[in-house]
PyMOL Python script that loads the backbone (N, CA, C, O; Angstrom):
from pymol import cmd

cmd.read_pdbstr("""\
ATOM      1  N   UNK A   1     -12.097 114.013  -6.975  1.00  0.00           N
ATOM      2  CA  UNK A   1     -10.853 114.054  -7.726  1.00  0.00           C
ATOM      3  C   UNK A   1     -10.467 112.631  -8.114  1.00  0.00           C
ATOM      4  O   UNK A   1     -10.612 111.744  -7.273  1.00  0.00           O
ATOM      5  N   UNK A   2      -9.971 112.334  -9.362  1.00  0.00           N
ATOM      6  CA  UNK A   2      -9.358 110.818  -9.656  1.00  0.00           C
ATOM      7  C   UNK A   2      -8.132 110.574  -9.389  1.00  0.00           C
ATOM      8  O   UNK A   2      -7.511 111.553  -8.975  1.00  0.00           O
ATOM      9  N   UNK A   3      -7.611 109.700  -9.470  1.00  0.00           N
ATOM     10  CA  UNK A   3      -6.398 108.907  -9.042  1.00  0.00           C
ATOM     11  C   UNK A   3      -5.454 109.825 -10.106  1.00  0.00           C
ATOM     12  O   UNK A   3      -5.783 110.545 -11.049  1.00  0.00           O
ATOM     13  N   UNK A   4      -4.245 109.506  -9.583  1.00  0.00           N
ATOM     14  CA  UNK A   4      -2.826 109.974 -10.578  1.00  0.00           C
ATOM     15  C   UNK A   4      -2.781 108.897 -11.494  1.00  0.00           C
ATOM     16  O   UNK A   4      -2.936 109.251 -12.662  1.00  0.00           O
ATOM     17  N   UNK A   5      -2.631 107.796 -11.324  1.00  0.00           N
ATOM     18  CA  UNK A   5      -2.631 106.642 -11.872  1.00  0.00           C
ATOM     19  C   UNK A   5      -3.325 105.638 -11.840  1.00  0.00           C
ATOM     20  O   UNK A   5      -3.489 104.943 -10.838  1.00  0.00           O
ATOM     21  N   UNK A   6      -3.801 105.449 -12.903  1.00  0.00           N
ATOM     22  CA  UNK A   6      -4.896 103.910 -13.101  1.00  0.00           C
ATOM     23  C   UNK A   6      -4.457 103.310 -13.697  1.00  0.00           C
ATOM     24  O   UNK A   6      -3.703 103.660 -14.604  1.00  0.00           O
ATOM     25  N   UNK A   7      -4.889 101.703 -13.298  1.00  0.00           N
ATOM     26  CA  UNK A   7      -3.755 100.176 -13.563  1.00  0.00           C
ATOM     27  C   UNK A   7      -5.363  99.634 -13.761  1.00  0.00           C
ATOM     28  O   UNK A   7      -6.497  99.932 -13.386  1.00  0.00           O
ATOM     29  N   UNK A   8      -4.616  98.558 -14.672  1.00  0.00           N
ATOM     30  CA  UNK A   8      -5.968  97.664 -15.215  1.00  0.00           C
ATOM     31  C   UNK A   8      -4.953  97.077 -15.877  1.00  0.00           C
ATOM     32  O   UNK A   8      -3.903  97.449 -16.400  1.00  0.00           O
ATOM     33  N   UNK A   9      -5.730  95.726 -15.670  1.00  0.00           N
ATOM     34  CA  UNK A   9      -5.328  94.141 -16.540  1.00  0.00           C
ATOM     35  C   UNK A   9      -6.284  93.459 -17.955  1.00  0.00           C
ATOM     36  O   UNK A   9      -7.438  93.029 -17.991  1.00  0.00           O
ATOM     37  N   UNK A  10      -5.520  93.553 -18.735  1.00  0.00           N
ATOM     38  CA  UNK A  10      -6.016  93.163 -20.185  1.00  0.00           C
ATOM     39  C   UNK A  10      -5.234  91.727 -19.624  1.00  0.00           C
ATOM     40  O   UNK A  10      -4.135  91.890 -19.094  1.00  0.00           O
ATOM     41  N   UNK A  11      -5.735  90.448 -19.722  1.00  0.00           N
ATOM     42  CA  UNK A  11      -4.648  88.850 -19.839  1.00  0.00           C
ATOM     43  C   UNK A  11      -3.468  89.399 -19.503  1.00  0.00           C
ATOM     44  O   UNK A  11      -3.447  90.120 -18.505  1.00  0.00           O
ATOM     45  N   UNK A  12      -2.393  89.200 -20.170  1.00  0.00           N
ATOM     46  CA  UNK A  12      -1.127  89.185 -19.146  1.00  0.00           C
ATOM     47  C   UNK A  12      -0.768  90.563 -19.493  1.00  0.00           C
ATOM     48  O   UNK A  12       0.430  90.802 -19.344  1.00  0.00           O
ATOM     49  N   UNK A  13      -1.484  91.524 -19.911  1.00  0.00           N
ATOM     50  CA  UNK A  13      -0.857  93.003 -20.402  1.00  0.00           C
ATOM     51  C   UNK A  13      -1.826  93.938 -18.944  1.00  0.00           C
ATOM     52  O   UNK A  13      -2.995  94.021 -18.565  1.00  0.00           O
ATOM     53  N   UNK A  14      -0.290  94.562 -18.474  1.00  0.00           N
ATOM     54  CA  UNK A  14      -0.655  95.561 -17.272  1.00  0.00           C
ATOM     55  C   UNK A  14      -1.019  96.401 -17.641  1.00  0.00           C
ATOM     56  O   UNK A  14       0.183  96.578 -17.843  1.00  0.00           O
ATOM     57  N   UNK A  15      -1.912  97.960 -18.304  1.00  0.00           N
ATOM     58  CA  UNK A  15      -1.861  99.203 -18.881  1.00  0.00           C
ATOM     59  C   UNK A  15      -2.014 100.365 -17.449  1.00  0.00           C
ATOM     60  O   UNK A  15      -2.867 100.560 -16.584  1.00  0.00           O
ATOM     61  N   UNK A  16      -0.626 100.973 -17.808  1.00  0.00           N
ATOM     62  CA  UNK A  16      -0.732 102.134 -16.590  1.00  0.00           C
ATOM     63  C   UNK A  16      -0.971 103.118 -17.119  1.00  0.00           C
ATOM     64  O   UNK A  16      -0.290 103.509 -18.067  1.00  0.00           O
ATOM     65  N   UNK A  17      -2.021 103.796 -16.639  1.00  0.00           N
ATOM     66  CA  UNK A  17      -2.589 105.271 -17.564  1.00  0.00           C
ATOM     67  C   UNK A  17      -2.096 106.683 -16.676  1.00  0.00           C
ATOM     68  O   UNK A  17      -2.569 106.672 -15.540  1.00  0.00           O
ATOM     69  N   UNK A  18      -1.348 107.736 -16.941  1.00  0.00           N
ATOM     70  CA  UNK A  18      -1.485 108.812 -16.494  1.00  0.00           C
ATOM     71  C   UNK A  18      -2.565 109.618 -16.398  1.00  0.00           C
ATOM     72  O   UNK A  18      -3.024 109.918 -17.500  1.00  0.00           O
ATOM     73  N   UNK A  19      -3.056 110.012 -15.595  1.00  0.00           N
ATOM     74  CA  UNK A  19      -4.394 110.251 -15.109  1.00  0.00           C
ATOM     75  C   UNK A  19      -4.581 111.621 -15.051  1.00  0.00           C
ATOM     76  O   UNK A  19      -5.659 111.787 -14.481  1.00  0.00           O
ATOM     77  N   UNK A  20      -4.213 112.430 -15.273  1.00  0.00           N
ATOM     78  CA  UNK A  20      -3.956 114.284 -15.065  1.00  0.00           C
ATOM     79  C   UNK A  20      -4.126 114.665 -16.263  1.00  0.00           C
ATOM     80  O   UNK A  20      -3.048 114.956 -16.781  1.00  0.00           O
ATOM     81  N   UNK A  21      -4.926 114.783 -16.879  1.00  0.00           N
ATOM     82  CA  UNK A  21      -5.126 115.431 -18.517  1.00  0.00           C
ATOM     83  C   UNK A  21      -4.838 116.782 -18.441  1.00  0.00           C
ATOM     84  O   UNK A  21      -4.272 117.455 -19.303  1.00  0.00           O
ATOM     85  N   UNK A  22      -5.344 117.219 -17.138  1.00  0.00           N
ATOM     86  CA  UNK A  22      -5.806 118.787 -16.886  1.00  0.00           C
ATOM     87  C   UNK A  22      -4.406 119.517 -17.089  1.00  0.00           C
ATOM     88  O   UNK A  22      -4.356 120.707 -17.402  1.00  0.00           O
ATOM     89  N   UNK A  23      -3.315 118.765 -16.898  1.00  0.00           N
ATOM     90  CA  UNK A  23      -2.218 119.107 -16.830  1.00  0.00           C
ATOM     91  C   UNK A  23      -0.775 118.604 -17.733  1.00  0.00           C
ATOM     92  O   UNK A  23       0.455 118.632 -17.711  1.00  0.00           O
ATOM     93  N   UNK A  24      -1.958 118.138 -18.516  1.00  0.00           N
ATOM     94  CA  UNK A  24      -1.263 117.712 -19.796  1.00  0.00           C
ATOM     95  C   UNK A  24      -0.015 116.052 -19.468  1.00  0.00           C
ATOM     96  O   UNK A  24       0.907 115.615 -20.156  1.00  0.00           O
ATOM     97  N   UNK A  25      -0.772 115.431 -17.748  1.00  0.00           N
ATOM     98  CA  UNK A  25      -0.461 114.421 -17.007  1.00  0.00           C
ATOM     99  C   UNK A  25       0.928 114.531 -17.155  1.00  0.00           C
ATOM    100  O   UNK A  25       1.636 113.842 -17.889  1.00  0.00           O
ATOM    101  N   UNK A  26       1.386 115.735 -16.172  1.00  0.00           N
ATOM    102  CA  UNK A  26       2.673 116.349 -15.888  1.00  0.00           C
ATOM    103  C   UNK A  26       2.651 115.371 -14.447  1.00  0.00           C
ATOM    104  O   UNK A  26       1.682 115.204 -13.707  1.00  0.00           O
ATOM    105  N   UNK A  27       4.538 114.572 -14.244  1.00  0.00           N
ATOM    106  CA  UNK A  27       4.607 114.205 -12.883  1.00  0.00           C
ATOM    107  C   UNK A  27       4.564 114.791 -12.055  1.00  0.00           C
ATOM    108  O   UNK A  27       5.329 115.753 -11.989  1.00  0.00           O
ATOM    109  N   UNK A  28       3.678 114.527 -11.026  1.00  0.00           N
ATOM    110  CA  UNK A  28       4.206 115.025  -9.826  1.00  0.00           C
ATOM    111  C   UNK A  28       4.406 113.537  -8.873  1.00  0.00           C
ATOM    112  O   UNK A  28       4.653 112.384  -9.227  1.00  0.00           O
ATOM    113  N   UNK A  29       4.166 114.182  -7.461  1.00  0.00           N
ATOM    114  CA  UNK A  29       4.295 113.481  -6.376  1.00  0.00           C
ATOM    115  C   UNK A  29       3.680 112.034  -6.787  1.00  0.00           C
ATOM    116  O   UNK A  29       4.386 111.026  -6.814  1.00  0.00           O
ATOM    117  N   UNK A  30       2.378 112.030  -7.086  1.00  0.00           N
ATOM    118  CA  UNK A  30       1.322 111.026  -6.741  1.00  0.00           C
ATOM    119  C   UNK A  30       1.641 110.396  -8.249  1.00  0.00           C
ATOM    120  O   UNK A  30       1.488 109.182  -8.382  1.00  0.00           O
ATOM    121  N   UNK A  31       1.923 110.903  -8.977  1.00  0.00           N
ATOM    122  CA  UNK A  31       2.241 110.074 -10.174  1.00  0.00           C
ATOM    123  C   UNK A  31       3.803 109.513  -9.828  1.00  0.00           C
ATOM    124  O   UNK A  31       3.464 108.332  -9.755  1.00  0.00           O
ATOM    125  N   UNK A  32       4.822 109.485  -9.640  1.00  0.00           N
ATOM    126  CA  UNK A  32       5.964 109.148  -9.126  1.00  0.00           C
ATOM    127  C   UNK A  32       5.449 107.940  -8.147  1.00  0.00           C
ATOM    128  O   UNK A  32       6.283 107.044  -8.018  1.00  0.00           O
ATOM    129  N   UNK A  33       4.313 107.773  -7.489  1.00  0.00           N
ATOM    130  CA  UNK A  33       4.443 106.783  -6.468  1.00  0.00           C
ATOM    131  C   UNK A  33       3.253 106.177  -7.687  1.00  0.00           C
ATOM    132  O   UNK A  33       3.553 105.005  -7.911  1.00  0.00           O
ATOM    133  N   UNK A  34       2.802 106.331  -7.996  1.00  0.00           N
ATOM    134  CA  UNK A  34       1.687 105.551  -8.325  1.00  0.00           C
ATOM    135  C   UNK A  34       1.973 104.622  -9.373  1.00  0.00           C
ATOM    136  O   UNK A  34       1.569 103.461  -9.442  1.00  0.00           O
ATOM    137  N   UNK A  35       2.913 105.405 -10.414  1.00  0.00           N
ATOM    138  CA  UNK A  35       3.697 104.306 -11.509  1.00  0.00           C
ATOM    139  C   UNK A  35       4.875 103.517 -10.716  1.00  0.00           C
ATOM    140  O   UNK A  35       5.306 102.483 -11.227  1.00  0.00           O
ATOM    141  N   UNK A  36       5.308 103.887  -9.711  1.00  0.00           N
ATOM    142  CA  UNK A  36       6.325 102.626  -9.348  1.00  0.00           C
ATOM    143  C   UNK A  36       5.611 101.809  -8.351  1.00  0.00           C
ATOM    144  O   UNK A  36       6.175 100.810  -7.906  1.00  0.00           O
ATOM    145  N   UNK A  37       4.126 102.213  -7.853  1.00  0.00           N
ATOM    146  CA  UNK A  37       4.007 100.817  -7.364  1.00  0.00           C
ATOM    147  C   UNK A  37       3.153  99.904  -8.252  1.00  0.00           C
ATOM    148  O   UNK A  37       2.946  98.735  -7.928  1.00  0.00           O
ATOM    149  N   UNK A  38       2.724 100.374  -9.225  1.00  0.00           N
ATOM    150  CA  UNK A  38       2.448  99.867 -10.498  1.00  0.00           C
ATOM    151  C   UNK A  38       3.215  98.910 -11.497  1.00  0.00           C
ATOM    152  O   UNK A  38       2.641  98.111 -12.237  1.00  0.00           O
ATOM    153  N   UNK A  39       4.623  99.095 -11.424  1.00  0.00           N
ATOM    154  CA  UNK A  39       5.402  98.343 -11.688  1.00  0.00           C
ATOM    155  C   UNK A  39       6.315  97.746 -10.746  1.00  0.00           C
ATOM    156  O   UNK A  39       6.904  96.808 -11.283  1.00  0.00           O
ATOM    157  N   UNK A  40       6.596  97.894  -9.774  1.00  0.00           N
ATOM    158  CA  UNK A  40       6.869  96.701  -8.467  1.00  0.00           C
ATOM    159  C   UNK A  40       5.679  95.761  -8.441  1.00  0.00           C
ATOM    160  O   UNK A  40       6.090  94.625  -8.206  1.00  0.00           O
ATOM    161  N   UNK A  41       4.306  95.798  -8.599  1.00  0.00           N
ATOM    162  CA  UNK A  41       3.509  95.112  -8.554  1.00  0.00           C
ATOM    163  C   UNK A  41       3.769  94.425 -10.018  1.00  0.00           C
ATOM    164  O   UNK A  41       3.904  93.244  -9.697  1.00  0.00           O
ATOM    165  N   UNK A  42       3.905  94.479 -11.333  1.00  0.00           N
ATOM    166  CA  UNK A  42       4.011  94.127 -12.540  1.00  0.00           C
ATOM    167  C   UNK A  42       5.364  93.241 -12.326  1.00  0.00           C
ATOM    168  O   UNK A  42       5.531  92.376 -13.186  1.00  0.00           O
ATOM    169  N   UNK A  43       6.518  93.346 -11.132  1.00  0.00           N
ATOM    170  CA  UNK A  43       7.780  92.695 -11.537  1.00  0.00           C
ATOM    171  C   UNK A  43       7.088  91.379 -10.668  1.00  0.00           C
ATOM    172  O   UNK A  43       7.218  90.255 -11.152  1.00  0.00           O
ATOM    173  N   UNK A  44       6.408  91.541  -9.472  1.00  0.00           N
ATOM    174  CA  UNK A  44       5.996  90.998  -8.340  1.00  0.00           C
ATOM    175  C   UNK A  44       4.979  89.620  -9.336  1.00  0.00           C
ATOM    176  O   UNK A  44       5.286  88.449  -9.108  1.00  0.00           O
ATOM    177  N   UNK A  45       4.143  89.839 -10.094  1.00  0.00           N
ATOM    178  CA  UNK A  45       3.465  88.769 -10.495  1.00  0.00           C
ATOM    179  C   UNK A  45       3.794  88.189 -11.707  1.00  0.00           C
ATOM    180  O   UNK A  45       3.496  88.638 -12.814  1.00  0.00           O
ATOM    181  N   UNK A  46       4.367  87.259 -11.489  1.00  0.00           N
ATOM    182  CA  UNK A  46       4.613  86.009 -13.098  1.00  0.00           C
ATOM    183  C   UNK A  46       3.575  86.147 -14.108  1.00  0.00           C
ATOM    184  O   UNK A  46       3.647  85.975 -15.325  1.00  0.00           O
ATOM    185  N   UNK A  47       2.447  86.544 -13.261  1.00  0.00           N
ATOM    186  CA  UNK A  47       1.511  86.634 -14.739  1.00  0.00           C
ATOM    187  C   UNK A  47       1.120  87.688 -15.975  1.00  0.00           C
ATOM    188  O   UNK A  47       0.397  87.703 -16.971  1.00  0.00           O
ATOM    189  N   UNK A  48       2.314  88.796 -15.086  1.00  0.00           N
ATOM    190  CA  UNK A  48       2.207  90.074 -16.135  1.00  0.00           C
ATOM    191  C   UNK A  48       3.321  90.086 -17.133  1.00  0.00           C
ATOM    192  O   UNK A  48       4.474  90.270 -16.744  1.00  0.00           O
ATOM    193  N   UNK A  49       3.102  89.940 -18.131  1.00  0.00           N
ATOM    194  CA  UNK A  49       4.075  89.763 -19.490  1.00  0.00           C
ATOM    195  C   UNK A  49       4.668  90.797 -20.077  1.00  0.00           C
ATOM    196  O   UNK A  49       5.730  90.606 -20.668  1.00  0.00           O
ATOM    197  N   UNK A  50       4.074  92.112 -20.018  1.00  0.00           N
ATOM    198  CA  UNK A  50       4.343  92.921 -20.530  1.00  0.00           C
ATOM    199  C   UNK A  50       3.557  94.652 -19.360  1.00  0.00           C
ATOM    200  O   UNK A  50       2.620  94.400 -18.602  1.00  0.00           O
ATOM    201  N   UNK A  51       4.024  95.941 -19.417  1.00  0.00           N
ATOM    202  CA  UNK A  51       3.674  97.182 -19.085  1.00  0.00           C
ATOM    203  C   UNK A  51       3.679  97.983 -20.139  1.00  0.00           C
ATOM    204  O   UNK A  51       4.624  98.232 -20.887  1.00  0.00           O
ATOM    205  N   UNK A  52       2.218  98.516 -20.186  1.00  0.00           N
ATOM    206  CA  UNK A  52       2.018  99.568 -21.132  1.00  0.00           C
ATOM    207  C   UNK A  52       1.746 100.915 -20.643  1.00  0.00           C
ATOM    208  O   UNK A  52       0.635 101.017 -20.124  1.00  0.00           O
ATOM    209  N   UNK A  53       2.606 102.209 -20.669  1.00  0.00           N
ATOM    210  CA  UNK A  53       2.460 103.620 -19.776  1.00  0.00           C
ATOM    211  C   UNK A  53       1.657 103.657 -21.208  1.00  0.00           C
ATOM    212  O   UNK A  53       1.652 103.067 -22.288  1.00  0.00           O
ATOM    213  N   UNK A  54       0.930 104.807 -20.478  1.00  0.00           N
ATOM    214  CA  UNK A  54      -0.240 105.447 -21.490  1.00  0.00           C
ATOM    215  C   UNK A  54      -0.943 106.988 -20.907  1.00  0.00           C
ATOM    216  O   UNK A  54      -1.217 106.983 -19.707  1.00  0.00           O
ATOM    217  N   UNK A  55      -1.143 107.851 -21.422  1.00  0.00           N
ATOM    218  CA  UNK A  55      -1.472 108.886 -20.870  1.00  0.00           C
ATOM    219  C   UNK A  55      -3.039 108.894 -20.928  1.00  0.00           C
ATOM    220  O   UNK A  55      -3.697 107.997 -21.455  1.00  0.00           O
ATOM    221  N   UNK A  56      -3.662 110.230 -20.208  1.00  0.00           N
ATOM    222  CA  UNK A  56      -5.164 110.384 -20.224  1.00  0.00           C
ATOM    223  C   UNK A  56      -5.092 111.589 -21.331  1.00  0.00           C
ATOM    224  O   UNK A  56      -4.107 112.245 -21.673  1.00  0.00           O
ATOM    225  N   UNK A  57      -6.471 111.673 -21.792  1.00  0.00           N
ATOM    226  CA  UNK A  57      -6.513 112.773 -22.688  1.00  0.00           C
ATOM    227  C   UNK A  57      -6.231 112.771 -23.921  1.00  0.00           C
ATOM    228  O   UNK A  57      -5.614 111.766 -24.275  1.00  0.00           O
ATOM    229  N   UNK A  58      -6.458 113.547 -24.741  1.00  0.00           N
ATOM    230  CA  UNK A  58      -5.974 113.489 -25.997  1.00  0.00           C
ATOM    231  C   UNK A  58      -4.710 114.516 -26.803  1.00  0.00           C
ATOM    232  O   UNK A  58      -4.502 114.617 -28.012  1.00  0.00           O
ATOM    233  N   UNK A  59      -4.004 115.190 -25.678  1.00  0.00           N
ATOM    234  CA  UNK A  59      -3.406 116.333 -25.629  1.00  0.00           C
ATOM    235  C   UNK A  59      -2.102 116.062 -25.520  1.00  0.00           C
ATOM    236  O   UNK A  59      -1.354 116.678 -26.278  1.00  0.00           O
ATOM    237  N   UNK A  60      -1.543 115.133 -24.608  1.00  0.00           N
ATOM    238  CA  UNK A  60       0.014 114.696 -24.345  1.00  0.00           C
ATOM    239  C   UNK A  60       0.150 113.324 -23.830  1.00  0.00           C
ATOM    240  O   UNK A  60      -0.836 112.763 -23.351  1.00  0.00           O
ATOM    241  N   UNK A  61       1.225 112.775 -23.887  1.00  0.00           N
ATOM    242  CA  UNK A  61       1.320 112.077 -23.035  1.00  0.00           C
ATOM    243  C   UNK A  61       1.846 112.000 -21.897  1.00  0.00           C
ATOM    244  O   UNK A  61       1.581 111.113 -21.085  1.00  0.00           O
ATOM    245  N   UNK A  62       2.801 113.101 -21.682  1.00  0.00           N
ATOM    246  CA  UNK A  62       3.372 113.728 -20.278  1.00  0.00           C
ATOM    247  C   UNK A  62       4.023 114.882 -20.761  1.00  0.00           C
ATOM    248  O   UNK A  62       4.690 114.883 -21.796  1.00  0.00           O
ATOM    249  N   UNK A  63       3.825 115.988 -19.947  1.00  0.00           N
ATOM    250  CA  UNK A  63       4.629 117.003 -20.365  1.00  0.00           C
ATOM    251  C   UNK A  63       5.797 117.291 -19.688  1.00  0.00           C
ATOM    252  O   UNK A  63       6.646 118.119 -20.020  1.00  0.00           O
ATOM    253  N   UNK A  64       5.798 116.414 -18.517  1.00  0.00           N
ATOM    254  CA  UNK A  64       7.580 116.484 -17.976  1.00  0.00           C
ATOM    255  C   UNK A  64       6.802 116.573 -16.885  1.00  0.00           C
ATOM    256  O   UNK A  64       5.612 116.339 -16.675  1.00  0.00           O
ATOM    257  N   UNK A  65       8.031 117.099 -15.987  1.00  0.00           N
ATOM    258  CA  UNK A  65       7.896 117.415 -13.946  1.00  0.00           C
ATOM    259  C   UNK A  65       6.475 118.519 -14.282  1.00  0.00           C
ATOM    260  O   UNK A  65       6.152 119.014 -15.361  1.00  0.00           O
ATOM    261  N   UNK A  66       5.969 118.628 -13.239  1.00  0.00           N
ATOM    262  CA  UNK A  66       4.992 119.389 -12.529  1.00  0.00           C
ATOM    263  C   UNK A  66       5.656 120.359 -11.325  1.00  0.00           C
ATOM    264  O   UNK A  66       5.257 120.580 -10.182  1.00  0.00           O
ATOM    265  N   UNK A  67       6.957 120.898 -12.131  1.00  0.00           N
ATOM    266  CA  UNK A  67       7.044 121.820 -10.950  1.00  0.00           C
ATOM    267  C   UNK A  67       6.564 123.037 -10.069  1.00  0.00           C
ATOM    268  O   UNK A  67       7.168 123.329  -9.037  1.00  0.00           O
TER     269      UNK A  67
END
""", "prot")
cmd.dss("prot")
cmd.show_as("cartoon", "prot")
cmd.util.cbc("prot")
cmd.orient("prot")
């Protein structure tokens, strides 16, 4: 199974990807923790200039809660 969220560094650009296509990368649990420690880490280093959310897939970019 893959991560909820994948982080990768372009130079000073953070890109956080929603990772759940299957589900049209609806939040749940693991996405809720995974984008905020994604950006506590992005406030945490001087060298990140900018955060880009981005979804997986070609279908949505979030379709809301995963209830």
């Amino acid at each position: 199974m893959s991560e909820a969220v994948l982080v990768e560094r372009r130079e000073r650009v953070m890109i956080v990807t929603l990772n759940r296509p299957e589900a049209r990368n609806a939040v749940n649990r693991a996405v809720t923790v995974g984008v905020g420690e994604a950006l506590e880490e992005a406030d945490r280093n001087p060298d990140v200039w900018a955060v880009i959310i981005t979804g997986a897939g070609d279908q949505s970019f979030c379709a809301g809660a995963d209830l």
